[in-house]
C-alpha positions in Angstrom: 40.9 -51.8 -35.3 41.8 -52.6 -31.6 40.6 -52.0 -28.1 41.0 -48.6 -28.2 39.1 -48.2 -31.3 35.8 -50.0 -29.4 33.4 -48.2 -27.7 31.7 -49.0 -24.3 32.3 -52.3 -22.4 35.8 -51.2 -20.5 35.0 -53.8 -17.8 35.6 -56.9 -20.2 38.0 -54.9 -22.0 40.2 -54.5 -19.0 39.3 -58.3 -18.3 40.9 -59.2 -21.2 44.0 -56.4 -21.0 44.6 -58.3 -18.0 44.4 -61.7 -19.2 46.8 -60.9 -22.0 49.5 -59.4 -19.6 49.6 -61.9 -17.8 49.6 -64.4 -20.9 47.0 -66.5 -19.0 44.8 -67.2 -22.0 42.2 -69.6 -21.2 40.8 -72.5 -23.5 37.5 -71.8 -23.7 35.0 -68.7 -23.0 31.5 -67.8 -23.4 30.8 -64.1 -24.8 27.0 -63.5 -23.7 24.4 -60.1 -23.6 21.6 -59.1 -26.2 22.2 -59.2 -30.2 24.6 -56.8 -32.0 25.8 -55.3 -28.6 29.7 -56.4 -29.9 30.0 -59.9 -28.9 31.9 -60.9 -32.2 33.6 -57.9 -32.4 35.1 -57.8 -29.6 36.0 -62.1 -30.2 38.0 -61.2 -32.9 40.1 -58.3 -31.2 40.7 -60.7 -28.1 42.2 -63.4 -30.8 44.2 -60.3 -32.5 45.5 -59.6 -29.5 46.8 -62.9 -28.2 48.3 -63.7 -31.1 50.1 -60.1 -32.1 53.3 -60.3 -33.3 53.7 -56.8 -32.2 56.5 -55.7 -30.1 53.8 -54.2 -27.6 51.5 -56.7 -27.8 50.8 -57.1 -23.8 47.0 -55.5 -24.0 46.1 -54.9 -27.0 46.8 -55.9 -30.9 48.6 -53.5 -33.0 46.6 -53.8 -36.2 49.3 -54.0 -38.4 51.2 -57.2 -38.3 50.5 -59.8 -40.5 48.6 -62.2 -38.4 46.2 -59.0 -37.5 45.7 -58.0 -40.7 45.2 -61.6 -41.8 42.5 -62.0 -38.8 41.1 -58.7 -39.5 40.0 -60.0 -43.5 39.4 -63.4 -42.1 41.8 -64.9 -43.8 44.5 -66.3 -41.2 44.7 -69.9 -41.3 44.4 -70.8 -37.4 41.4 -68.1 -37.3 37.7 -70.0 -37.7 34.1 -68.6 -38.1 31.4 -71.3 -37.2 28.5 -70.6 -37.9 24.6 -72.6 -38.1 23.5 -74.1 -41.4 20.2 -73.6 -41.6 18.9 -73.9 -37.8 21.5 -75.5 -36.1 24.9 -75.8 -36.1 25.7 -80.1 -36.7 28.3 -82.0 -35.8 30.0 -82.2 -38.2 31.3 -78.8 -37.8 32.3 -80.0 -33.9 33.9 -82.6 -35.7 35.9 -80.8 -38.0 36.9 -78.5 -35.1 38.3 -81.3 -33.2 40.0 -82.2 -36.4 41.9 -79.3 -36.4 43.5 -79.4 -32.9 45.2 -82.9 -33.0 47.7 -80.2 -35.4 49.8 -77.2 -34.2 48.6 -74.2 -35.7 49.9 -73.2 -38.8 51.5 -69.3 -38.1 49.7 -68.4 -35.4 50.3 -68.9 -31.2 46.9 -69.9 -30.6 44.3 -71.5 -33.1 40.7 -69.4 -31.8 37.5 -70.7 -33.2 34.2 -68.6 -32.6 31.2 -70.5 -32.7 28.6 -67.8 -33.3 24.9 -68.6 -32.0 26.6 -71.3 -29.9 23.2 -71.7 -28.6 21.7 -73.4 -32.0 23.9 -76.3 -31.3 22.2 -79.5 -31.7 22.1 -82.0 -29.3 24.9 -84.1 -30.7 27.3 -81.5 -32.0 26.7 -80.2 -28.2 27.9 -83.4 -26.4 30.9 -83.6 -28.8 31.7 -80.0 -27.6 31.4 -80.9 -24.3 34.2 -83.9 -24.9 36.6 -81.3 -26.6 36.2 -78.6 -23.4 36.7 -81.5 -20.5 40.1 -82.0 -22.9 41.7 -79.2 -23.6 44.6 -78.2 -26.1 47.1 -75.4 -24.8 47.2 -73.8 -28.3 43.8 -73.9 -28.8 41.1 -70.9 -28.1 37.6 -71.9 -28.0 34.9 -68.3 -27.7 31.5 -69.2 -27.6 29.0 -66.8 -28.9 25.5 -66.2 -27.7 22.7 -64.3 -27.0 20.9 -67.2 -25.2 23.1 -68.8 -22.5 20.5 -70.4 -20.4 19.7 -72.7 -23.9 23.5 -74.2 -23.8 23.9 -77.1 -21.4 25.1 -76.0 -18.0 27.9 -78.3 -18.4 28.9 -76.3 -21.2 28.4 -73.2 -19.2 30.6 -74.4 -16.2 33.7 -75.3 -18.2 34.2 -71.4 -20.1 35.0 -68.6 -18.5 31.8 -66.4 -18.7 32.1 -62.6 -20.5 28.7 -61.2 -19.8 27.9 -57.9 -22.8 25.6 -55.3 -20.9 23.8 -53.4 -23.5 25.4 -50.0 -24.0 24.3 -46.9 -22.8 22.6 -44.6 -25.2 25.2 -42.0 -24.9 27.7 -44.4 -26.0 25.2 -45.5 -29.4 24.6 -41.5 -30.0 28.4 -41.2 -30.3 28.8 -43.9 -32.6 26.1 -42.8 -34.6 27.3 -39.1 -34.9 30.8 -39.6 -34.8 31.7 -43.0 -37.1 27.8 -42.8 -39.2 27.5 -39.2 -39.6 24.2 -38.8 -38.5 22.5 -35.9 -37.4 22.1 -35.7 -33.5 18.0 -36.4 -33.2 17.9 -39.2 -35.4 20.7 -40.6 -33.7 19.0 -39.8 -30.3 15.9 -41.6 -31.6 17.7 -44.7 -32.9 19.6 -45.0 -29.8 16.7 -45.4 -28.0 14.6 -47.3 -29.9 18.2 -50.0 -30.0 17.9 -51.2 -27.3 21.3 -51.0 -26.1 22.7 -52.6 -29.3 24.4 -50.7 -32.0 23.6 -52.9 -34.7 19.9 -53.0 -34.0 20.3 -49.1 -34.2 22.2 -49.2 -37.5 19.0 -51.9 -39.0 16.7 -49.3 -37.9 18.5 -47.0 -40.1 16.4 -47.5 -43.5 13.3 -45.9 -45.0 11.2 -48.8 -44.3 11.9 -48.5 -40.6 11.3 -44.8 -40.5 7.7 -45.8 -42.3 6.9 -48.4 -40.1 7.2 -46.3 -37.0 5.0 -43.5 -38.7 2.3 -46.1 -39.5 2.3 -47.5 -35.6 2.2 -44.0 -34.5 -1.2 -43.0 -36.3 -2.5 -46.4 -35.5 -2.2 -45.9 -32.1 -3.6 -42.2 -32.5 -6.9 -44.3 -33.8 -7.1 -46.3 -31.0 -8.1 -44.0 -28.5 -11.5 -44.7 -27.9 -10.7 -47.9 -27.8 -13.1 -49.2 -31.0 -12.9 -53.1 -31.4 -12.2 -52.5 -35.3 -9.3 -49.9 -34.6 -8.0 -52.3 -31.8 -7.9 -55.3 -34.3 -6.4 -53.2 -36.7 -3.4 -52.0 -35.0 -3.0 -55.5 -34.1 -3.1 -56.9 -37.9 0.0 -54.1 -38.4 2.0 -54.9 -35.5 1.9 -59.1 -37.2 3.0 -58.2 -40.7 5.9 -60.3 -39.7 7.9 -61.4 -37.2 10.8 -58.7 -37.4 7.8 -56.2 -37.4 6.7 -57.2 -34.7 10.1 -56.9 -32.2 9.6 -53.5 -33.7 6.7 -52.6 -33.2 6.7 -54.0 -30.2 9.8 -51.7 -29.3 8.2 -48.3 -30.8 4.9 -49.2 -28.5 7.1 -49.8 -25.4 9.1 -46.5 -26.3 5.9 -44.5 -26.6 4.8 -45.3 -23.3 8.0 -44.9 -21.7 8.1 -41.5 -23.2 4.8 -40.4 -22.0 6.0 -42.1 -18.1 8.9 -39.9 -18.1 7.4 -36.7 -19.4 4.7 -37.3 -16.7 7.5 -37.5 -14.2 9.7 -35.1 -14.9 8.2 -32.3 -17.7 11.4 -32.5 -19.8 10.9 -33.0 -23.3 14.3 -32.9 -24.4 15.2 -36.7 -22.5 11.9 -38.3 -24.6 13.3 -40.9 -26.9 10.1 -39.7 -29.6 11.1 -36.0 -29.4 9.7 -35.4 -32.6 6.0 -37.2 -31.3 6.3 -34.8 -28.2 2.3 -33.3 -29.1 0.8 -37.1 -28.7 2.7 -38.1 -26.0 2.3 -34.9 -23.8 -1.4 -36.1 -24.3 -0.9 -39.6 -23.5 1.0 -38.7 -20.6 -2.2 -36.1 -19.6 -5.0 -38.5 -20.3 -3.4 -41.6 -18.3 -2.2 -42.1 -14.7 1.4 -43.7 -13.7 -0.4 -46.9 -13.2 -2.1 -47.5 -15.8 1.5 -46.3 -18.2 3.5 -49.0 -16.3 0.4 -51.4 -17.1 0.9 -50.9 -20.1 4.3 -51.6 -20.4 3.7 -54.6 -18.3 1.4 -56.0 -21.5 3.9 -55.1 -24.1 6.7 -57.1 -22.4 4.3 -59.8 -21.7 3.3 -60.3 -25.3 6.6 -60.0 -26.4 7.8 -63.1 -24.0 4.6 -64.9 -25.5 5.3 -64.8 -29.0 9.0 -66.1 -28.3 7.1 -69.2 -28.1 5.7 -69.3 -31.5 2.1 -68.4 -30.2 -0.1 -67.7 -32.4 0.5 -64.0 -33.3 -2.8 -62.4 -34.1 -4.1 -63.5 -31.2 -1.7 -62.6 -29.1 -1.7 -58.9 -30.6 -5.4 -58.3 -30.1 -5.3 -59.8 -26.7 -2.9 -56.9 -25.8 -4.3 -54.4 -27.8 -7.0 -55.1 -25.9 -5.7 -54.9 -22.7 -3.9 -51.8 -23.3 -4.8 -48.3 -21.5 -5.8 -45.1 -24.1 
């Protein structure tokens, strides 16, 4: 795999085919945007790259030298995964990072090490980053991983160069889907929608128990349309089966009235994400105004920045369930 072989994000991939031809490869960076959009991925191809032993290797890694391969299985011995153990990532593993740089790197040109979910540092392996960045080693690569930069220290922040990961565009996650999956072309339509701009929350919605869950918040929010307090509380209870179930049926709900905000818009059925829901939302979109749609979408994204907080989630649920226009 190489640049070539990634799809979407050609502004930091032409960031770092610039970087590499003009061998100015910094000491430390910080990869941010939303889970699974290709932070790590594309980590691992900028350290492939940088240290090809290609005879081409000016912007991009030729996958078939040794240290590429040897990156590629994560096997090379100046390439390091860090990773939390538990909740945070300790010390210790700062420690035994700053361990390895007082050496020269075994084969490579560069030592990299990703921390991944650099944002569950704790408070002491932080400040002994922070020591290791204000002195830095010209053979050493430091790429910071996260999906939470405004939790990292800004004097963390201020000392990386800063890759910011958009989430991808739908068409991009349909061609994936279809192309490199198999998929037939409405289900990847669906999943790309319902992703969120991330390919690998497209590919976890890709199981049975997905595809169930989004049948059962469907009907349950058929039932709720007179707006009973016992239907109410129930689609509430199914939405806090746990706390992945909830992102997603948070998600679904969101899509639904997206869906039914578009249609009412525009007429065109064939740009809904729920294409094969288009009865119910055709409906939706009939029985409730513009304003009252965005409302809705307005309580969805609000109970969803609640519960970050560890709220409590029943109570959260039925307050929006509540507050939601049928």
């Amino acid at each position: 795999m190489s640049f070539r072989d990634v799809l979407g994000h050609e502004k930091q991939i032409e960031i770092f085919r610039k970087t590499l031809s003009q061998r100015r490869i910094g000491h430390a960076y910080l990869f941010s945007g939303i889970p699974a959009v290709g932070k790590k991925t594309l980590a691992r191809e900028f350290a492939k790259a940088f240290n090809c032993q290609g005879e081409d290797a000016r912007q991009d890694s030729c996958g078939k030298c040794f240290s590429c391969r040897k990156i590629e299985r994560g096997s090379h011995p100046d390439f390091f995964c860090i990773e939390a153990e538990g909740q945070f990532i300790r010390i210790n593993a700062v420690r035994q990072i700053q361990e390895q740089m007082k050496f020269k790197p075994l084969e490579a040109k560069y030592r990299v090490f990703i921390i991944d979910n650099a944002d569950k540092m704790n408070d002491q392996a932080a400040n002994a980053l922070l020591k290791t960045l204000e002195e830095p080693s010209p053979v050493n690569v430091l790429i910071l991983i996260t999906s939470r930069p405004y939790s990292l220290p800004a004097t963390i922040i201020s000392r990386c160069r800063h890759i910011r990961f958009n989430p991808l565009s739908n068409n991009i996650i349909v061609q994936f889907l279809i192309d490199r999956m198999g998929m037939e072309e409405q289900k990847a339509l669906l999943l790309a929608g319902l992703s969120g701009g991330s390919i690998g929350r497209a590919l976890e919605l890709n199981n049975e128990d997905v595809i169930a869950y989004r049948m059962g918040t469907f009907e349950l929010l058929a039932g709720t349309r007179n707006s009973e307090p016992f239907s109410l509380i129930t689609f509430a209870s199914f939405l806090a089966q746990d706390k992945k179930g909830i992102k997603m049926g948070l998600d679904i709900l969101s899509s639904c009235f997206r869906d039914a905000l578009v249609f009412k818009e525009t007429r065109k059925a064939q740009i809904l994400i729920n294409q094969d829901k288009f009865s119910f939302i055709a409906v939706m979109a009939a029985r409730l105004s513009g304003e009252q749609i965005l409302q809705n979408i307005a309580q969805i994204e609000k109970a969803g920045q609640i519960l970050e907080q560890n709220v409590n989630k029943s109570l959260t649920l039925e307050t929006m369930a509540f507050k939601l226009n049928y």
